[in-house]
C-alpha positions in Angstrom: -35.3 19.2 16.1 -37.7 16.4 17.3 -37.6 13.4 15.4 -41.6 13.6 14.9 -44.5 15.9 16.3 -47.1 15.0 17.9 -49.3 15.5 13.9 -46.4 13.4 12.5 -45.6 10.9 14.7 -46.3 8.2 11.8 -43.4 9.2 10.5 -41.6 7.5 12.9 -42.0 3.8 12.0 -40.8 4.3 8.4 -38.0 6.4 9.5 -36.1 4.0 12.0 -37.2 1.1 9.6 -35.4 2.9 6.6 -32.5 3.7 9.0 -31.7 -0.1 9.8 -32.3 -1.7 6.7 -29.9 0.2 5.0 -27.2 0.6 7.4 -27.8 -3.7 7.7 -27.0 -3.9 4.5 -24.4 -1.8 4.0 -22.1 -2.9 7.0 -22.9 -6.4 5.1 -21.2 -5.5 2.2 -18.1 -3.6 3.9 -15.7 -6.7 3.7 -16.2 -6.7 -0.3 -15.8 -3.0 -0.4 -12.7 -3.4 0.5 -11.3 -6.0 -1.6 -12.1 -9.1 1.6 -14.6 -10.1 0.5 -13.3 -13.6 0.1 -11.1 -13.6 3.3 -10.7 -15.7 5.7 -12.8 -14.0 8.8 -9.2 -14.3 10.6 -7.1 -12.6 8.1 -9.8 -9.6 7.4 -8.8 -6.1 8.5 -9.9 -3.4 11.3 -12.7 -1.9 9.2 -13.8 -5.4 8.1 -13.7 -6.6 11.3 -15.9 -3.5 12.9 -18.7 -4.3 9.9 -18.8 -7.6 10.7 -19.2 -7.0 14.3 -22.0 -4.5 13.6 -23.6 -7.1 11.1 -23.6 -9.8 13.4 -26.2 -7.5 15.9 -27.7 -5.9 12.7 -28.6 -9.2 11.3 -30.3 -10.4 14.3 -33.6 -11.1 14.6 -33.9 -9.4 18.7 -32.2 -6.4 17.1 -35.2 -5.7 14.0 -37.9 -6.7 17.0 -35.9 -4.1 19.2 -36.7 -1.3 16.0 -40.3 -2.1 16.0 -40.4 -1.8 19.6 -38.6 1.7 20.0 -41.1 2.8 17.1 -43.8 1.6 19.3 -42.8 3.1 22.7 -41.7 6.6 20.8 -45.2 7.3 18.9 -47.1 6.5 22.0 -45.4 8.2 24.7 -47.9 11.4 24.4 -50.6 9.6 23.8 -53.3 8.0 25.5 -53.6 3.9 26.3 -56.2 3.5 23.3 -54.6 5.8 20.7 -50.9 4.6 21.9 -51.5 1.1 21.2 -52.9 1.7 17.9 -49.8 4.2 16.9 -47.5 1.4 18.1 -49.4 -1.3 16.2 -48.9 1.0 13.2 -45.3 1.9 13.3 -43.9 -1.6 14.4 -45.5 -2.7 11.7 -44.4 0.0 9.4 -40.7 -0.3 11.1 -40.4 -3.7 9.5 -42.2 -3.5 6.8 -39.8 -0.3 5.8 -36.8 -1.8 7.4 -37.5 -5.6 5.1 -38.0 -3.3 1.8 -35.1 -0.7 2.5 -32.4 -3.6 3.2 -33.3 -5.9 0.3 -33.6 -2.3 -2.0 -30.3 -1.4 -0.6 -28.8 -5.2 -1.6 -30.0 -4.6 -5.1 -28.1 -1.0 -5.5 -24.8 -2.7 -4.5 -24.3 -5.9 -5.7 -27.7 -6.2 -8.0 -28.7 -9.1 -5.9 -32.5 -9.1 -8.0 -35.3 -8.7 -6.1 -37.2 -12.3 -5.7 -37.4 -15.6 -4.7 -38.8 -16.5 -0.8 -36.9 -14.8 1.3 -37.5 -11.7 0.6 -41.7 -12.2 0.5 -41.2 -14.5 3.4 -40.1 -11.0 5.6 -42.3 -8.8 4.1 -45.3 -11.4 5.5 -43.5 -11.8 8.8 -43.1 -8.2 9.3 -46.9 -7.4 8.9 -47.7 -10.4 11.9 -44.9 -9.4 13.9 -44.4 -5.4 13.4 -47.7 -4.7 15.3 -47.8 -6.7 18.7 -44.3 -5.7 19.4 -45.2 -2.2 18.6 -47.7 -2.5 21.1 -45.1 -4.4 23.0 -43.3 -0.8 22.7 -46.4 1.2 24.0 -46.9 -0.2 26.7 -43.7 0.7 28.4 -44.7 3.6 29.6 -47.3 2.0 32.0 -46.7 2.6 35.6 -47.6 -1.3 36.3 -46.0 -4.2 36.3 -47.1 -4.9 32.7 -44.7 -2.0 31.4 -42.0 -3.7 33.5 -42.1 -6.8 31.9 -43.1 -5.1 28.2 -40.0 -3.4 28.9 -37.5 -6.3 29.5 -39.0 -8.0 26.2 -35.9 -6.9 24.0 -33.3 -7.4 26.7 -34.7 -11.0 27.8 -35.0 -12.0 23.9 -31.4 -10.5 23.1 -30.1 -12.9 25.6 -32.0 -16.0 24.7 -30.9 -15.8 20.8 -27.5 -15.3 21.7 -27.9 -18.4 23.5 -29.8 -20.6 21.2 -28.7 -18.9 18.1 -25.1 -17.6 18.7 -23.0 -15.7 15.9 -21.1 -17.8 13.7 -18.3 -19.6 15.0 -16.5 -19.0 12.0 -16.6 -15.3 12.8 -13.7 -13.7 15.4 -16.4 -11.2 16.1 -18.5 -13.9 17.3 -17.2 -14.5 20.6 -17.2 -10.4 21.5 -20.8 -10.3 20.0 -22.0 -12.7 22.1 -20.5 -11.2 25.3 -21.7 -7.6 24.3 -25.2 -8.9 23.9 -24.9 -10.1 27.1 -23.8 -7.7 29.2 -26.2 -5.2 27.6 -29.0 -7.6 28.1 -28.3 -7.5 32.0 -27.4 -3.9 32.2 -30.8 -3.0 30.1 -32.5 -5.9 32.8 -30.6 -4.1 35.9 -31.7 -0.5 34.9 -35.5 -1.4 33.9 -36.2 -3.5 37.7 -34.1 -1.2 39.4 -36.2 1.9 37.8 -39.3 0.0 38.4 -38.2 -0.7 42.2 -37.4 3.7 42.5 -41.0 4.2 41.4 -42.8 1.2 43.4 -41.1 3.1 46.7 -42.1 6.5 45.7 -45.4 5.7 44.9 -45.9 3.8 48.6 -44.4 6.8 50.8 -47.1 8.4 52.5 -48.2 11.6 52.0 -50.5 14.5 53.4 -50.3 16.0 57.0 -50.2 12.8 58.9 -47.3 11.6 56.8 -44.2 12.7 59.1 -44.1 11.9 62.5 -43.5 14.2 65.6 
């Protein structure tokens, strides 16, 4: 079954946003879980280390930017230029906003962490000013310019440049194959997008009609 319809598709934006929050948060508090919570990164176990490894890219600012941009691209992909911006406003703003309130709802339920102090307003503001513009950043994909080209390398090029600035913890042994994942995926995602983009430009220049072949 389709994630949304074409009635529902504001559905979409608090969906993904629930989905990340939660799972953030809950990956988060695997080490404790299991009794490591205290541990030396080093002397943690498998499990422990495969949460931390999926908290270090869940806790990531590219990666909650990268939600309200899928949100965007997927409510607009039926939808006119208008109409799709405006759905992709809406659900990367709604992505955030949902994922901020599910992840800080989901801190509460397991270690009754109370809800208050800055932090917590702090995202809820920054969500609403940066949910919408990279939900529009998500609509316009889909256009068959070099505007969708570059809208589409925005996750992949800011992936890279915090992993860069803003590395993992050094502290963390899942730092070091964070950083290299992020990478790689960065210039695999950057590959794929200009070598798609190059496909298209060359189908779009052949020529066509009855004059097109020679002989």
């Amino acid at each position: 079954m389709m994630l949304c319809t074409r009635r529902s598709w504001w559905i979409v934006g608090p969906a993904v946003g629930l989905l990340l929050g939660a799972l953030d948060a809950v990956v988060n508090h695997v080490p404790v879980v299991l009794g490591e919570g205290g541990t030396a990164s080093a002397e943690r176990g498998g499990w422990s280390h495969a949460a931390e490894f999926a908290g270090l890219i869940l806790d990531a600012g590219w990666a909650w930017a990268a939600t309200a941009v899928l949100a965007g691209w997927w409510v607009s992909r039926h939808a006119r230029l208008a109409a799709g911006r405006w759905r992709g406003a809406l659900a990367g703003g709604l992505a955030l906003g949902f994922a901020t309130t599910s992840y800080y709802g989901a801190d509460l339920l397991l270690d009754g962490t109370a809800w208050s102090g800055v932090a917590p307003r702090f995202w809820l503001i920054a969500s609403v000013v940066l949910g919408p513009p990279l939900g529009v950043v998500g609509a316009s994909i889909g256009l068959h310019r070099p505007a969708g080209v570059v809208a589409a390398l925005v996750v992949p090029a800011g992936a890279a440049l915090q992993t860069a600035v803003l590395p993992p913890p050094a502290a963390s042994v899942m730092a070091e194959p964070v950083r290299w994942s992020v990478w790689i995926a960065a210039i695999a995602a950057a590959v794929f997008v200009t070598g798609r983009s190059r496909s298209r430009s060359a189908v779009a220049s052949r020529p066509t009609g009855p004059g097109s072949r020679g002989g």
